[in-house]
C-alpha positions as CSV (number, residue, x, y, z in Angstrom):
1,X,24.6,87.2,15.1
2,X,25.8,85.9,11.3
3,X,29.2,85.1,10.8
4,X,30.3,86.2,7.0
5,X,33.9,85.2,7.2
6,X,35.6,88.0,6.3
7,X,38.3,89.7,8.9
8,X,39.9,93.0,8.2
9,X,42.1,94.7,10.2
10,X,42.0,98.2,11.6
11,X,44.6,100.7,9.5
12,X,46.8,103.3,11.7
13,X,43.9,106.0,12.3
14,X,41.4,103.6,13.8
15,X,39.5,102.7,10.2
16,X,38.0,99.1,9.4
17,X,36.5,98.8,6.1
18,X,33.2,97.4,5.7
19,X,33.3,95.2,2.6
20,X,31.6,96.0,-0.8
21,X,29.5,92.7,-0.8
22,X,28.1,93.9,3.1
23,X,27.3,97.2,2.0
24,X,25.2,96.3,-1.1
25,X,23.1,93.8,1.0
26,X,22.6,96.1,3.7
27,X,22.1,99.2,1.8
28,X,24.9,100.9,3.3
29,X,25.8,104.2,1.2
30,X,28.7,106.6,1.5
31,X,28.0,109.1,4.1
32,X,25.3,107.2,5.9
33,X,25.0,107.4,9.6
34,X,26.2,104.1,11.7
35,X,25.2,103.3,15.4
36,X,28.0,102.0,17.4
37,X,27.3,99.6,20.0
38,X,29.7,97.4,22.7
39,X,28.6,94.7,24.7
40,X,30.6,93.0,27.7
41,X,32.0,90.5,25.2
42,X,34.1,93.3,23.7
43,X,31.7,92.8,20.8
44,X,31.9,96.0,18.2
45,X,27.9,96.4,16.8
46,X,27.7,98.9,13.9
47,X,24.2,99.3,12.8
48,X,22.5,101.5,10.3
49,X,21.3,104.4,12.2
50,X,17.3,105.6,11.2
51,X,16.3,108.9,12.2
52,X,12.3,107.4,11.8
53,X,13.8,104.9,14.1
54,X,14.0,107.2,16.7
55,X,10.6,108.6,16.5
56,X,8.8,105.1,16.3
57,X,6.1,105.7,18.5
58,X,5.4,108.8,17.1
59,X,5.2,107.5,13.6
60,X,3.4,104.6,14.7
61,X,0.7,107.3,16.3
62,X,0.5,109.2,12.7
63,X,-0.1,105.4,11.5
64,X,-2.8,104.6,13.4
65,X,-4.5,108.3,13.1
66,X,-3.7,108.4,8.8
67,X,-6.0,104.4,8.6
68,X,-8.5,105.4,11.3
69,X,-9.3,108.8,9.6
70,X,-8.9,107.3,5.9
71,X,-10.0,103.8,6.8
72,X,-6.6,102.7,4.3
73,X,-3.6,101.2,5.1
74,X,-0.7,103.8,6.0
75,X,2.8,102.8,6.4
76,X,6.0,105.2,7.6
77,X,9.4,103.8,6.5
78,X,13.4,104.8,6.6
79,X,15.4,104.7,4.0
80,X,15.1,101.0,3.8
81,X,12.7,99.4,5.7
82,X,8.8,100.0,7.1
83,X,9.1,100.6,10.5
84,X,5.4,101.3,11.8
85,X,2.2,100.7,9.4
86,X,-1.3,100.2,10.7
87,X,-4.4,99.6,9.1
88,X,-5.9,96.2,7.7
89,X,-2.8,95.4,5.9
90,X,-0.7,96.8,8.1
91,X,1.5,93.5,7.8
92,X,2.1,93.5,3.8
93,X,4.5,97.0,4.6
94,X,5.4,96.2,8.7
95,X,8.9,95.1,8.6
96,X,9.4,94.7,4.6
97,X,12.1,95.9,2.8
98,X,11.1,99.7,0.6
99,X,11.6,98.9,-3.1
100,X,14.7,100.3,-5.4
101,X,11.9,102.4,-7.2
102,X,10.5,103.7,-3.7
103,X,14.2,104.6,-2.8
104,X,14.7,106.5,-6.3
105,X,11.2,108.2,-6.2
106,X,12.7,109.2,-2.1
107,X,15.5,110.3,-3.7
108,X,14.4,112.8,-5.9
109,X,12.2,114.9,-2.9
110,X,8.9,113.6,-4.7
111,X,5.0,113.4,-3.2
112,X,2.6,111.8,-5.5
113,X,-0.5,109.4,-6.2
114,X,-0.9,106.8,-8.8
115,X,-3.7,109.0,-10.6
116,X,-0.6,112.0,-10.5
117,X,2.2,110.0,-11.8
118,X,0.8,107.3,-14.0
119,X,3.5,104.8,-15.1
120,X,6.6,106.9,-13.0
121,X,4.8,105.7,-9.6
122,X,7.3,103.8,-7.9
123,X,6.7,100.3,-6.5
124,X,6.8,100.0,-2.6
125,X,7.8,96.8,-1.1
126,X,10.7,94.6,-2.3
127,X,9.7,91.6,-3.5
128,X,6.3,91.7,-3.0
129,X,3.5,92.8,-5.6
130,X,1.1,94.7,-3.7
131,X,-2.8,94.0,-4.9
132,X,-3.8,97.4,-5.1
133,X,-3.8,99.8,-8.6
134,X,-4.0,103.0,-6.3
135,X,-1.5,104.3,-3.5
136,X,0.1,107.2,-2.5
137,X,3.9,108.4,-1.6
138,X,5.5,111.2,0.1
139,X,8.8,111.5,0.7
140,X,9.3,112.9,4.7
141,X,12.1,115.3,4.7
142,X,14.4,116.7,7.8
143,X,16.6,119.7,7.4
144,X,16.6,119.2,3.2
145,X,17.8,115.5,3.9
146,X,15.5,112.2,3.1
147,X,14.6,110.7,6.0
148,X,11.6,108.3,4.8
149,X,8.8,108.3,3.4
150,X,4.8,108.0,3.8
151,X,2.6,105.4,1.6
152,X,-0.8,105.3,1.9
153,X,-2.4,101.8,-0.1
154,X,-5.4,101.8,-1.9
155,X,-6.4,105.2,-2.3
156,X,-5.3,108.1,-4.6
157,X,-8.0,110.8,-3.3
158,X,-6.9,114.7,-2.2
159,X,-7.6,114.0,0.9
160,X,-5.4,111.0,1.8
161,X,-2.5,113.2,-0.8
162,X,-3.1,115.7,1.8
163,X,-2.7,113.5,4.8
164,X,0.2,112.1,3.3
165,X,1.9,115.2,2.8
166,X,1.1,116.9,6.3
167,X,2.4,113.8,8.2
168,X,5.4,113.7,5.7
169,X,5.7,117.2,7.0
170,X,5.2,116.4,10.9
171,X,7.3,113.9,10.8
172,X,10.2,116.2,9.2
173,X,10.0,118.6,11.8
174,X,10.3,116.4,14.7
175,X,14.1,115.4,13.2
176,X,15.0,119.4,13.4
């Protein structure tokens, strides 16, 4: 665990304010869902809370099924990070941060290719340029709500668009 520094205290109703500085690095938004968890040392874990999370080996599965079929590389992320990804470059998504423009493009509900939206396709991994010129997104949804999203590297095809968007689907229903 990381010390920051910082100490606040707990008001009158049981609230603790999670600094500005924290919640920008970690991505934390108003209204998203923290995990609370306590350990014998009377240590107070909050953690973001990832409904993809949940269904890991599930996603992982879809993963492994979306490369096999496509022979691509397929990746399943949260909100912020990829959390399963399989394929021969599995390991440029596994793990990684999502980029700003994936987040936005997650935001507004979209599926899409590179050949579909030209210059508005969003890039995928933070701080990483990835080598390929053609990749598909899909934005999984649960209930109306983002949840994550699909990418599928290095192709831009109908079929893999199709993939995408049944497993963004799949995936969204399992949440309900």
């Amino acid at each position: 665990m990381k010390a920051t520094g910082i100490v606040r205290r707990i008001d009158d109703l049981g609230r603790v304010v999670v600094p500005k500085e924290i919640r920008r690095t970690l991505r934390i938004r108003e209204g998203d869902p923290l995990e609370i968890f306590t350990d014998r040392d009377g240590e107070i874990i909050l953690k973001k809370y990832s409904p993809i999370g949940e269904m890991g080996g599930l996603a992982q599965q879809f993963c492994e099924s979306a490369s096999q079929i496509l022979n691509a590389t397929v990746g399943v992320s949260d909100h912020d990070t990829f959390l399963a990804a399989a394929g021969t470059d599995k390991k440029i998504l596994l793990g990684k941060m999502i980029h700003e423009d994936l987040e936005g493009f997650l935001q507004e509900r979209q599926v899409g290719s590179t050949k579909t939206l030209s210059s508005d396709f969003p890039s995928l991994v933070d701080g990483f340029e990835l080598p390929y010129k053609k990749n598909i997104a899909a934005t999984i949804l649960s209930q109306g709500d983002v949840i994550g999203s699909i990418v599928i590297l290095d192709r831009e095809d109908a079929e893999a668009l199709t993939i995408a968007k049944t497993g963004s689907i799949l995936l969204g229903k399992q949440m309900e």
